[in-house]
C-alpha positions in Angstrom: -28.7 28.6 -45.1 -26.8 25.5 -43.4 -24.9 26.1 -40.8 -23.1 22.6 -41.7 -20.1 22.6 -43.8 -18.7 18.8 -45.2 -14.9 18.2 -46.3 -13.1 15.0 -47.2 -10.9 14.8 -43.9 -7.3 14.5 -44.4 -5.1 11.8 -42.7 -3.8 14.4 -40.5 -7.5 14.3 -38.7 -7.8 10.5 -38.9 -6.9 10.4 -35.3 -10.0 12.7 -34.6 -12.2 10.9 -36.9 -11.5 7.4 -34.6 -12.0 9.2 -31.9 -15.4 10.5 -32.7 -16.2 6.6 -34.3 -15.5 5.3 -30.8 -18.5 8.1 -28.8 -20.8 7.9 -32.0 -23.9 5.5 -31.3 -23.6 4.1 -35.1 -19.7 4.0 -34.9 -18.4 0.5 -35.6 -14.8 -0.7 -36.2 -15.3 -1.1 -39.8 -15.7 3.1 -39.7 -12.2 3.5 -38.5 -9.5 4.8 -40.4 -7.3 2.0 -39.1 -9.5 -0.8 -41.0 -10.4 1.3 -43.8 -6.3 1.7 -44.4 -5.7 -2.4 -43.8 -8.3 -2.9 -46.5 -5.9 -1.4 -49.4 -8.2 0.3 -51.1 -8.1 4.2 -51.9 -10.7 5.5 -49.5 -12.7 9.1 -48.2 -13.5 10.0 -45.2 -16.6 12.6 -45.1 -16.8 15.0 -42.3 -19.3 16.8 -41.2 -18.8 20.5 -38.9 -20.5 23.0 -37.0 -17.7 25.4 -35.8 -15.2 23.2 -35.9 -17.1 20.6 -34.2 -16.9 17.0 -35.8 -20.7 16.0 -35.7 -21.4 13.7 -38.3 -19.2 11.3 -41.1 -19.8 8.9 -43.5 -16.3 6.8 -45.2 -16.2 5.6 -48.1 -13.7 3.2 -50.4 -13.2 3.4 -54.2 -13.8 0.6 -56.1 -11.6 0.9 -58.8 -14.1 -0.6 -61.6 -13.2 2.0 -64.0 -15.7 4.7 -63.4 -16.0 6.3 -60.1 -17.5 4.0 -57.9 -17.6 3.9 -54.2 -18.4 1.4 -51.7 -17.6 -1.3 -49.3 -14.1 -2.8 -48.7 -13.6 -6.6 -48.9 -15.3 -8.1 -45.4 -16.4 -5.0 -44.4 -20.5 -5.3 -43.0 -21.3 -1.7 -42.2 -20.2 1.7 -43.6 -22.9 4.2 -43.6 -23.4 7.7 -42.0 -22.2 8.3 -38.0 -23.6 11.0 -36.1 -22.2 12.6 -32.6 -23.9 11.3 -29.2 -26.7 14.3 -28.4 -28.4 14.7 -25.1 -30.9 17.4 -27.7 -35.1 16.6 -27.4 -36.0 13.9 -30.6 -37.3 16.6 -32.9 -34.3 18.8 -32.5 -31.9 16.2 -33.1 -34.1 14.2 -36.1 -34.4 17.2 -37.9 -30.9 18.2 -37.5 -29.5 14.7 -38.5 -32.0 14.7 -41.7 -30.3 17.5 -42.8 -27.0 16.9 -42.1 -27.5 13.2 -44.2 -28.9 15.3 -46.5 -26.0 17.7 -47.4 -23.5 14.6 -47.6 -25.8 12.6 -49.7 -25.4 15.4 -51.9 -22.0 16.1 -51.8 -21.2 11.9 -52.3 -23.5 12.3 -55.3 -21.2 15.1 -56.6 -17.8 13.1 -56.4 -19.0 9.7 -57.4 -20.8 8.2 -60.7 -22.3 5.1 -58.5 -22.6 4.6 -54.9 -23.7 1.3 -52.7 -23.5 0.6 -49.0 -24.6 -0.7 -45.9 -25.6 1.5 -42.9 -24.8 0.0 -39.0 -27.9 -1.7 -37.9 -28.8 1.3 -35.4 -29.5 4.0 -38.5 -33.0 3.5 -39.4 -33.5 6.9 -41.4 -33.1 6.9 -44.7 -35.3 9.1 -46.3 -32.7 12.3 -46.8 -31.0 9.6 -49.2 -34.4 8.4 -50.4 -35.2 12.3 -51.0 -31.6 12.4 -52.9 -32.6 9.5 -55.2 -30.7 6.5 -54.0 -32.4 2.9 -54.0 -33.0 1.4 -50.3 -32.9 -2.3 -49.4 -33.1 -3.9 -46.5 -31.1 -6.9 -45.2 -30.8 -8.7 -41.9 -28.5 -9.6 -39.0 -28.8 -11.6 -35.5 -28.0 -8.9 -32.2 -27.5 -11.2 -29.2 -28.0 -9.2 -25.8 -24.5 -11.0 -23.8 -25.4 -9.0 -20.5 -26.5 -12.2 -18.4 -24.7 -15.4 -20.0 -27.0 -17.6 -17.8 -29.6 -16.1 -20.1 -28.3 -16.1 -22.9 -27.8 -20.2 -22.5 -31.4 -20.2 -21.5 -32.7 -18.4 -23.9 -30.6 -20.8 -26.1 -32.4 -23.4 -29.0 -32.7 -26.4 -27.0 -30.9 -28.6 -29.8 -28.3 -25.9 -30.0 -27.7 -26.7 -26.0 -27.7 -30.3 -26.9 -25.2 -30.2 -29.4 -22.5 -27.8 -27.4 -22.6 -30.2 -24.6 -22.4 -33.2 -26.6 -19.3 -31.4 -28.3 -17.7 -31.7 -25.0 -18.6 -34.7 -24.1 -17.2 -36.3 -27.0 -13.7 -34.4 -26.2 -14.4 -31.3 -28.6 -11.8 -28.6 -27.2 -11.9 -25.0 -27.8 -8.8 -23.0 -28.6 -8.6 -19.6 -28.7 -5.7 -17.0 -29.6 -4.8 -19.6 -32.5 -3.2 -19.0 -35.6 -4.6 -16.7 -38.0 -3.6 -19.0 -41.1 -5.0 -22.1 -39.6 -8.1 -20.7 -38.5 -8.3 -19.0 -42.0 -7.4 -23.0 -43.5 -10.7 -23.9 -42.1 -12.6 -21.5 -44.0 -11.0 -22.1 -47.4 -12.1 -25.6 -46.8 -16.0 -24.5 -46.6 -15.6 -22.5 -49.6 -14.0 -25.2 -51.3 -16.7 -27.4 -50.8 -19.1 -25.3 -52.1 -17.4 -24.6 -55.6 -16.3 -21.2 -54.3 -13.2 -18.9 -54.5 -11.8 -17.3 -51.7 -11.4 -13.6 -53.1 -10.6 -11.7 -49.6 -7.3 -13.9 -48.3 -4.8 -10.8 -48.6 -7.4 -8.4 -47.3 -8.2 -10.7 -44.5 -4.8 -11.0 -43.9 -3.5 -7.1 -43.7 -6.4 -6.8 -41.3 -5.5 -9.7 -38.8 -1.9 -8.0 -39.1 -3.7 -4.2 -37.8 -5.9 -5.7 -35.4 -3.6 -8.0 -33.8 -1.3 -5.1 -33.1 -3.6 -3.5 -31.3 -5.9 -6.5 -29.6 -8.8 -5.7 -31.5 -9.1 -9.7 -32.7 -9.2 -13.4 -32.2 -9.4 -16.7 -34.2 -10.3 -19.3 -32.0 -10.4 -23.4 -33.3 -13.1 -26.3 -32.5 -10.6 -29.4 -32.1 -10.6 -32.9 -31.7 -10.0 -35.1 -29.1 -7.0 -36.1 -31.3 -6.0 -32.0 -31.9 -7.3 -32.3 -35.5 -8.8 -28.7 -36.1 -12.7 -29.3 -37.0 -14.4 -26.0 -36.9 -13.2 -22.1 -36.7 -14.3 -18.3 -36.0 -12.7 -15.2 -36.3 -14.0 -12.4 -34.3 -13.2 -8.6 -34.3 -14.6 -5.9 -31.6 -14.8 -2.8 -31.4 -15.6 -0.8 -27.7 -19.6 -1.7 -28.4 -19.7 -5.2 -29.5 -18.1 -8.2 -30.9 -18.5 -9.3 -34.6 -18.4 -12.6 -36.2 -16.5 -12.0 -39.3 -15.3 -15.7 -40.8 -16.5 -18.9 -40.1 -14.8 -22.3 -41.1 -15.0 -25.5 -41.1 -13.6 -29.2 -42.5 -16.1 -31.4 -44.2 -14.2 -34.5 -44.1 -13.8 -34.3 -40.3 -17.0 -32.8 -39.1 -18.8 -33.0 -35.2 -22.0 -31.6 -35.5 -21.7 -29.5 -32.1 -17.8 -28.0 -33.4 -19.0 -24.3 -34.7 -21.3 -24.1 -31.9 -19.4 -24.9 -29.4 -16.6 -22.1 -31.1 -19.4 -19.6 -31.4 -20.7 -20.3 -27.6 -16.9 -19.5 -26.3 -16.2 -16.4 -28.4 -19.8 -15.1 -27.0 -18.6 -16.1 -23.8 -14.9 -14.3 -24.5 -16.7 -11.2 -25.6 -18.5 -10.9 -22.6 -15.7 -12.1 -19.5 -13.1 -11.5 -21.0 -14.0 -7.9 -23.0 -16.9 -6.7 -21.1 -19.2 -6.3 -23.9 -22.4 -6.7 -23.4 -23.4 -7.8 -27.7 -22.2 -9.8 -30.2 -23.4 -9.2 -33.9 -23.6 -12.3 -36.0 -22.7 -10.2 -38.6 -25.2 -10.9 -41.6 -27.7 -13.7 -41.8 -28.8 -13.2 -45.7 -28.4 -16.8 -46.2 -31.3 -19.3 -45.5 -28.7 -22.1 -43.8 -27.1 -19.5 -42.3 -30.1 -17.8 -40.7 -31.0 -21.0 -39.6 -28.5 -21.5 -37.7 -27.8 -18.6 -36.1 -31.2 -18.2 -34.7 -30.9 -20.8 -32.7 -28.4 -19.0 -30.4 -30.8 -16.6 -29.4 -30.9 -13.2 -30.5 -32.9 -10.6 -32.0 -33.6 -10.9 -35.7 -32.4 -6.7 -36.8 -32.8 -5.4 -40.0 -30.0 -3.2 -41.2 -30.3 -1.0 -44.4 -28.0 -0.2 -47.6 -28.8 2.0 -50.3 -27.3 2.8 -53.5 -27.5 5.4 -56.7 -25.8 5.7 -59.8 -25.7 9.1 -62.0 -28.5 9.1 -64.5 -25.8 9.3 -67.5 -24.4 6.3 -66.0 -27.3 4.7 -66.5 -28.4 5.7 -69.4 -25.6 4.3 -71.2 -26.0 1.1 -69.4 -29.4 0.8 -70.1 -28.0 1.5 -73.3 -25.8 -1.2 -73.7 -27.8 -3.9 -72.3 -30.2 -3.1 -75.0 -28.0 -3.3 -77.9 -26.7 -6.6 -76.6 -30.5 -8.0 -76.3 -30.8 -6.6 -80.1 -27.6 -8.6 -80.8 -28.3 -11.7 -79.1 -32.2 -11.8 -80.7 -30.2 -11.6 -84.1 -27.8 -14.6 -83.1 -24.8 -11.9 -83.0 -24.3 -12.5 -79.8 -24.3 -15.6 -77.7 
């Protein structure tokens, strides 16, 4: 019989829950109850105990699509399951983490019709959720070791190099503590150009408006030698690592060393002025992306997300898409 019991925590153990998020190994600042609340969505927080004792927790947002769906909030990277720091031999504390995963896998399955999220880069076992059904998939992010900056310029793309310096050379200045709404102007403009919507302003405001409060963020600005804003970043940290969360800039007035010059300073920020010693690129799924962030430097990392949807669900979906392949073959249907 388990010796594990899992509730959904109630705000009055939030506190505790951030607590544990800041000592677990896969705890990030998108597990906190601080950003899950900024998001606006209705969210759970799973907790796992052994007598009394917080060990594990997994949060989790609904996603209000009409059934009872649960997921990710708005530019939110990594959810997944956390587990406490243990000192225990490997075997002792794999087995006990597979069936702690385990029991919470089940319970989610019980309170939710579909399910889809990331884990944080360091969980690499999925195979209690793969026992409990759910689909796995694997996507990709850029970890840059910041411990030696002299390195990490070294161990720079030469081009990349090339194009920060020229950036200053040609007066490129770097601003940081800047505006959230012009920093945020920057990156409406990117979407713009590429025929896309910006869906996440008001979310990405509320959770400037948190983090500010409490100095977990910064939006710094690539300008011109006239002070016309070029390129921007938006960074958020937890007491790990850095993250680079939004990216802007203008396409009419463009210097191709701008962002990397941004991105070069915010690494630099993270690591004199924070004392982290990584920053997370957050997400490289993107060909032009990838490309580009590679060239800074780090370690290609795989991180992992999984989903599952109840098989009434999706039945009737299955269902439903075939009637409407029935009724499109017999021109009902366009």
């Amino acid at each position: 019989m388990s010796n594990y019991t899992c509730k959904i925590l109630p705000p009055s153990e939030y506190n505790q829950w951030d607590r544990f998020v800041d000592q677990s190994p896969q705890g990030t600042i998108f597990h906190t109850s601080d950003w899950l609340a900024a998001s606006g969505m209705d969210f759970r927080i799973y907790g796992c105990f052994k007598d009394d004792k917080p060990i594990a927790g997994l949060p989790l947002t609904d996603q209000r699509t009409g059934r009872k769906q649960a997921g990710h909030p708005p530019l939110t990277p990594y959810l997944g399951i956390l587990f406490q720091k243990s000192d225990a031999k490997y075997v002792s504390r794999l087995s006990a983490e597979k069936e702690i995963a385990k029991q919470i896998a089940r319970r989610i399955k019980d309170d939710f019709e579909a399910i889809d999220f990331n884990f944080a880069p360091s969980v690499i076992d999925l195979q209690p959720f793969i026992w409990e059904e759910f689909t796995s998939r694997v996507k990709y992010t850029y970890l840059l070791d910041i411990s030696n900056l002299d390195a990490v310029w070294e161990g720079m793309d030469s081009k990349k190099r090339n194009d920060i310096i020229r950036a200053a050379k040609d007066g490129v200045v770097i601003e940081v503590n800047c505006d959230f709404n012009d920093m945020f102007a920057l990156v409406e403009k990117t979407f713009d150009r590429q025929n896309e919507k910006v869906t996440f302003k008001s979310a990405a405001l509320q959770y400037n408006k948190v983090l500010l409060e409490k100095g977990l963020c910064n939006s710094i600005i690539a300008k011109d030698r006239d002070g016309n804003p070029i390129a921007s970043i938006y960074i958020v940290w937890d007491k790990k690592r850095s993250y680079l969360l939004l990216a802007g800039y203008d396409p009419v007035n463009t210097h191709r060393g701008a962002s990397a010059c941004a991105i070069w300073h915010a690494i630099k920020f993270t690591k004199e002025e924070l004392g982290l010693n990584q920053y997370d690129f957050e997400g490289s799924m993107l060909e032009p992306v990838e490309q580009f962030y590679r060239k800074f430097g780090g370690t290609l990392t795989p991180y992992y997300s999984v989903s599952w949807i109840a098989p009434s669900v999706k039945l009737a979906l299955d269902a439903r898409s075939l009637i409407g392949a029935g009724l499109k073959q017999i021109g009902l249907r366009k």
